[in-house]
Phi, psi and omega in degrees: 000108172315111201270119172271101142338123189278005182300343187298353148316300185267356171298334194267357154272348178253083207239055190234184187216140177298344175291358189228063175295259239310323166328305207299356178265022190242173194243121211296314188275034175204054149345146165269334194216157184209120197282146174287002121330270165331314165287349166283321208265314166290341182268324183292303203294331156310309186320305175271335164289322156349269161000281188289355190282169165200026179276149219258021170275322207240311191218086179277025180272006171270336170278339183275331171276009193043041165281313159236176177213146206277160179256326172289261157287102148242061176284305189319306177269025146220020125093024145300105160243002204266344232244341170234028193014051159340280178345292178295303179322311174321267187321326208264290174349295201295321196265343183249300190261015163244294172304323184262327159299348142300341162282333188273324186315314161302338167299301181320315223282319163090061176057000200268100207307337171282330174305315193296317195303318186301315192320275147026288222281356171264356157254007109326323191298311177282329124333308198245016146258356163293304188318294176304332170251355171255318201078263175278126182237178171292139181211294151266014116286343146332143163034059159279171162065183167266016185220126194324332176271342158347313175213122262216354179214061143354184056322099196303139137252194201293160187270282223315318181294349157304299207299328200281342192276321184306312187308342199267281208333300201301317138352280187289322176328292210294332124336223196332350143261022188284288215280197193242026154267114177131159188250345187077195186260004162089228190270348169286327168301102235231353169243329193250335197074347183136028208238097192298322158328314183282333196276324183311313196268005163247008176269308210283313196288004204266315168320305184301305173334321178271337195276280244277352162291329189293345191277035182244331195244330157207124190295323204271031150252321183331294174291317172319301199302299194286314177287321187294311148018279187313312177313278157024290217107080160290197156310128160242358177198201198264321174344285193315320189005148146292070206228177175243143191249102204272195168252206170252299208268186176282160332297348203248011157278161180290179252223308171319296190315303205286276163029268190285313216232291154335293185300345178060027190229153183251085192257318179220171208231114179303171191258166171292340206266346203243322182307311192286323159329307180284316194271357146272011160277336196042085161254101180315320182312000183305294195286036173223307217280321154237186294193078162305350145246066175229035169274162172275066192061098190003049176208177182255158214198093169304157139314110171325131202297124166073000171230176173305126172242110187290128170327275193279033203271324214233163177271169202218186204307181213246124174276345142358289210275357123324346199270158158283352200241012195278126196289150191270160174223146146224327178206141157255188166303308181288346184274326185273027193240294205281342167291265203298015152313294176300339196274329168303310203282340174269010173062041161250133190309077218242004164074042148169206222247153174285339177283340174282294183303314155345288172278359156292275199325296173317302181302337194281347195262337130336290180289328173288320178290011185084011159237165205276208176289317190304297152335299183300304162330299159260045140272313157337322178282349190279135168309327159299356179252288135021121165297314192277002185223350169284160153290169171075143189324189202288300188310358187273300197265347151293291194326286217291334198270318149319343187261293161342281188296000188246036186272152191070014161222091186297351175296299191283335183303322180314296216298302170320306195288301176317315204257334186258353204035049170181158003278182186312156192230177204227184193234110198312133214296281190316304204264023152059057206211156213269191185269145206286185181252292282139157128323121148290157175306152197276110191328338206258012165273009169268315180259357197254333164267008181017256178301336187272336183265298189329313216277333206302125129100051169077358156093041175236123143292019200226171187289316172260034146298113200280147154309132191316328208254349178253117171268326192228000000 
């Protein structure tokens, strides 16, 4: 799948002509006008770097999914979030450079139904990760006026009902790039190149991704979202992947190398929980997901959940996940394999059987990290893996093998953990306290929002208040 490279970032700003001496008195960092290119190219990249970050100012779900854990400062992986206003950082990203620049962006577009469509399925993919992680947000009062700040108290709605309007949305995305209107953005596109097929099959999957959350809370819209999908068209292989192509150098590498490797500090660690997991599976993704040469008198060896850990005590991240160029995701194959595992396991109609998608997603996660089919097969042949022979419900034995695979994309692992209750989680070593259900709300919607944050999720505010879609 053809990947546009991001110096094309910085090509879409050197757009001036020597004849427009009158310019030099206008001020170069507040354009009057911006093109919906330019705002498309900033709001996907705002996006993934989000995601893809894992500096504990901006993005904890990798400790909330217990994958990794900090060796110094553990406020975080005890689930202290207010002592670095996490939260607000989250929420202000999504909604200011990524979502309200996808609004302006849609002003531009000049009628053109496929620009409108691309816009669409990354402001749903983002609407419904502010929702998993907050639950009731400002939404149709959101991103009033022209300016992010224009009305200044919103009113949260409700997440479920968020959720039944993406499904409309994501609906007309999908429509419209069904049909041949519109030329798209072309080279500004940065995941697809422009490729209506591929946006199709990353719209439908996304569709499935929003049913298959509902199916707990409400089945009979869950199964309509998800077989139509399937009709639809989804992911079929790693091809389709959603991803981003970083650089070697600065502004355009991924946000893990600086992280990690730039900033010159030894901050996290893989956690015991994802480590003691993998290593009673002999799970080969071991030598990819961390550093084989960090094992511990010849094994691999986590850090405690939460507690201080010495950097050289323990085995440490995976070099993969070092390179500046190692690609960003927002939804793949295997994520989308181990959903309909499940939508199967609920007898819906999904063109196979849950133990086939099961063993897609593990082999698609398997190929993707750079090991083969063969590798994949005969982990599949291990008794503990084996669909008909691990052990523990159908959720059990998704859940653990979902979690796995979704390692370094800490959003979805919280989700896995949320939604399935497995595998098992560890307990935070200091604040001794269970892993949170959501984010609280971002301190300055307390003092700016008041009345609107009060009223927000039944008017609970805390860390185990569960998102609507998790019941059990």
């Amino acid at each position: 799948m053809k990947k546009i490279i991001l110096i094309f970032i910085a090509l879409l700003f050197i757009q001036c002509s020597n004849d427009d001496y009158g310019d030099l008195n206008k001020d170069s960092n507040n354009p009057v006008e911006v093109q919906a290119e330019q705002l498309f190219v900033s709001a996907t990249v705002a996006l993934f770097d989000q995601m893809e970050s894992t500096n504990v100012n901006v993005n904890v779900f990798r400790l909330f999914s217990q994958y990794w854990t900090e060796t110094t400062y553990t406020d975080e992986a005890n689930y202290d979030l207010s002592n670095r206003r996490i939260p607000g950082r989250h929420w202000n990203t999504l909604f200011l450079n990524v979502l309200f620049d996808l609004k302006d962006a849609k002003t531009k577009t000049e009628g053109d139904a496929f620009k409108n469509a691309q816009i669409e399925v990354l402001e749903v993919y983002t609407w419904q990760n502010l929702v998993d992680t907050f639950g009731d947000i400002p939404y149709t009062e959101a991103l009033q006026g022209k300016k992010p700040f224009d009305l200044y108290q919103p009113k949260y709605d409700d997440a479920a009902t968020i959720y039944n309007d993406l499904l409309i949305r994501i609906d007309s995305a999908i429509s419209a790039i069904s049909g041949s209107s519109g030329s798209g953005f072309g080279s500004a596109d940065l995941i697809y190149a422009n490729n209506r097929t591929s946006w199709k099959k990353f719209a439908n999957s996304l569709k499935l991704k929003l049913g298959i959350r509902l199916a707990d809370v409400n089945s009979t819209v869950a199964q309509k979202a998800v077989e139509d999908a399937v009709t639809g068209g989804v992911f079929e292989s790693n091809a389709d992947n959603a991803i981003i192509t970083y650089e070697s150098t600065n502004p355009n590498t991924n946000p893990l190398w600086n992280d990690l490797v730039e900033s010159g500090r030894n901050d996290f660690i893989p956690a015991n929980t994802i480590v003691d997991h993998m290593n009673t599976l002999n799970d080969p993704r071991r030598d990819v997901y961390f550093d084989p040469d960090s094992k511990i008198s010849g094994a691999y060896l986590g850090g405690t959940y939460g507690a201080q850990s010495s950097y050289g005590s323990h085995s440490h991240i995976g070099i993969a996940l070092l390179d500046p160029m190692f690609r960003g995701v927002l939804l793949d194959y295997s994520e989308v394999s181990f959903n309909l595992a499940e939508a199967a396991e609920r007898t819906w109609v999904v063109g196979g059987t849950a133990e086939e998608y099961y063993n897609k997603g593990i082999t698609a996660n398997f190929q993707d990290w750079g090991l083969t089919v063969a590798d994949a097969t005969a982990y599949l042949a291990k008794t503990d893996v084996a669909y008909t022979t691990a052990t523990g419900t159908w959720k059990e034995k998704i859940g653990m093998q979902y979690w796995i695979a979704m390692y370094n994309r800490g959003s979805e692992g919280w989700y896995v953990y949320r939604k399935f209750d497995a595998p098992t989680f560890n307990l935070a070593a200091v604040a001794k306290v269970p892993v949170p259900k959501r984010y609280t709300y971002p301190i300055d919607e307390q003092s700016l929002n008041e009345i609107n944050w009060k009223a927000a999720n039944g008017g609970k505010d805390n860390q185990q208040t569960p998102i609507f879609w998790d019941k059990f």
